[in-house]
N, C-alpha and C positions, 0 to 999 in steps of 0.2 A: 233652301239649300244654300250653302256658302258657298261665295263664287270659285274659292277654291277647287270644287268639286262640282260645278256647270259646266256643260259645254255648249257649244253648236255642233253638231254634226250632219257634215253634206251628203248623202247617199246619192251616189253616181251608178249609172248603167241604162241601157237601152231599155223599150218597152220587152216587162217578161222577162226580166234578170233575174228577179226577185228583192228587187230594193224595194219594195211596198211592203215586203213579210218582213224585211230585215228593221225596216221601218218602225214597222208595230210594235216589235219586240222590242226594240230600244225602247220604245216609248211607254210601253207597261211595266218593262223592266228597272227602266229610270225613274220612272216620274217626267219622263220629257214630251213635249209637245211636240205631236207630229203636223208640219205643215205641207200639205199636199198639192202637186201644182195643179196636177190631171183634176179634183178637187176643186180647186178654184176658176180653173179654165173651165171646166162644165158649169158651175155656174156663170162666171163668164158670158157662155154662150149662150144660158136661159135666158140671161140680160137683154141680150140681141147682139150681140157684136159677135160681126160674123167670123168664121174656121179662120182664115189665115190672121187675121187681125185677134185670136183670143189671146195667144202665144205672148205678143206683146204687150197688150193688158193684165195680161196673169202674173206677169214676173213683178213689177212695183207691188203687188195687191201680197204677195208671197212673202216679199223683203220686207215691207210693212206691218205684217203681222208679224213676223221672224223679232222683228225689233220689239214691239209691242208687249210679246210675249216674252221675250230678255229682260227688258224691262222692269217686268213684274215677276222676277226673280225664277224663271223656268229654264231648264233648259230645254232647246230645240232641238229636232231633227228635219231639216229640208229634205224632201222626198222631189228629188226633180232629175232629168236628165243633164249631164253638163255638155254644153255644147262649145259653150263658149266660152273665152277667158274672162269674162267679165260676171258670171255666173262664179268660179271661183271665186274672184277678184272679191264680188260683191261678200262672200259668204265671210271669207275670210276677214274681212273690213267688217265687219257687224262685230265678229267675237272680238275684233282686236280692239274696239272702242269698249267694249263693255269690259276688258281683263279675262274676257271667257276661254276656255283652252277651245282650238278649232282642231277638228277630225274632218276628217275626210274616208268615205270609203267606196269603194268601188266594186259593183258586181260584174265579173265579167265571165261573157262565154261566146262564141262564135257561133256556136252549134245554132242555127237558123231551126233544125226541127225542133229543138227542147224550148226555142223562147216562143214558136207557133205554137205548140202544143198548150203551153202555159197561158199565154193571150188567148187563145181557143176556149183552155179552161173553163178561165176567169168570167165574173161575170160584169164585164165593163160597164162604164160608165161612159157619159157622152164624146170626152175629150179623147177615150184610150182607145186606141186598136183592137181590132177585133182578130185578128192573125197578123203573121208577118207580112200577106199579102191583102189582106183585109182593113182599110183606112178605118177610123174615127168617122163614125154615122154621116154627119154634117160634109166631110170630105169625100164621098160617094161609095159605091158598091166593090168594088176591083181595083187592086193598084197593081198592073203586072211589074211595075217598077219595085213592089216589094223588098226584095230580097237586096235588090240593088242600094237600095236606100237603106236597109238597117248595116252592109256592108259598109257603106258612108259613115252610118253614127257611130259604130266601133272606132271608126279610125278616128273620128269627130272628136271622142272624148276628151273631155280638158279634168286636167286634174294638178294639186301642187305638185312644187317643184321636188315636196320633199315630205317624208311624215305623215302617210296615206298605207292608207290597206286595201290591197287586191284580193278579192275572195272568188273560187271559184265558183259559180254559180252553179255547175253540175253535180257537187257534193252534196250530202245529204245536210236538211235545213239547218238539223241540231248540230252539227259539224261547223257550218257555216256560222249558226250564231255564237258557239263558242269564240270561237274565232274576231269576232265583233265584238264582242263580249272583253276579252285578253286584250285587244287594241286600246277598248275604250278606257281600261284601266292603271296602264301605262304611268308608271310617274309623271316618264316625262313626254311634256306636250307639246309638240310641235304649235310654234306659232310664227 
């Protein structure tokens, strides 16, 4: 693929946004490489490096393969929560070394029972949530902090300053991907 028509794209939102489905479809649809953090933090964890230490191992192992795969002429989709500005930072600094157009997109919803019910769903893997009040295995049985904490990563979210797409995550999926879809195609690319 010419790099004229590569990207990165960052998929942001909390656990049970629907940035994993939004994810996929990029990646079938493109030909792009989906790298997944949840993904690599369970294996991570197979490793032995324990729950709160997987988080900070998983992010190098993530931007490592993200380049790797740039490299070898793919485009990618990072499938991670953003928390932090340096998450951005980093995404953005990958495509802007290679000439890749960087996206950014955002699933967002408040609604606490649609992203329970979807984590509830699902059928997680080691690193993911099992409800909004239900931790990642390794991190125990019950979190009554729950709700309190996905409260936190809404507000948490980091995202560019400019040149991103907010999707609502309570519309229907084929809505949604259209919509990712029309972004991704954009002349013009924010970088």
């Amino acid at each position: 693929m010419s790099d004229a028509r590569r990207f990165l794209l960052q998929m942001s939102g909390v656990p049970g946004s629907g940035k994993s489905t939004i994810a996929r479809h990029v990646g079938a649809r493109y030909g792009a490489i989906v790298v997944d953090l949840d993904v690599i933090r369970s294996a991570v964890l197979d490793g032995g490096v324990p729950g709160e230490a997987s988080g900070r191992a998983a992010y190098p192992v993530m931007y490592a393969l993200t380049r790797s795969f740039m490299d070898q002429g793919f485009s990618v989709v990072i499938d991670s929560p953003c928390q932090y500005d340096e998450i951005v930072a980093t995404g953005r600094e990958i495509a802007d070394e290679r000439g890749i157009a960087y996206k950014y997109v955002e699933s967002c919803t408040d609604d606490l029972a649609v992203i329970d019910h979807r984590l509830r769903a699902r059928t997680p893997i080691r690193s993911q949530r099992r409800g909004v009040s239900v931790p990642p295995v390794d991190l125990g049985e019950a979190d009554a902090t729950g709700e309190q904490a996905f409260r936190g990563w809404l507000q948490a979210t980091k995202r560019p300053a400019q040149g991103y797409l907010q999707v609502d995550a309570t519309k229907p999926m084929d809505v949604i991907l259209k919509e990712v879809e029309t972004y991704l195609e954009l002349d013009q690319v924010a970088r």
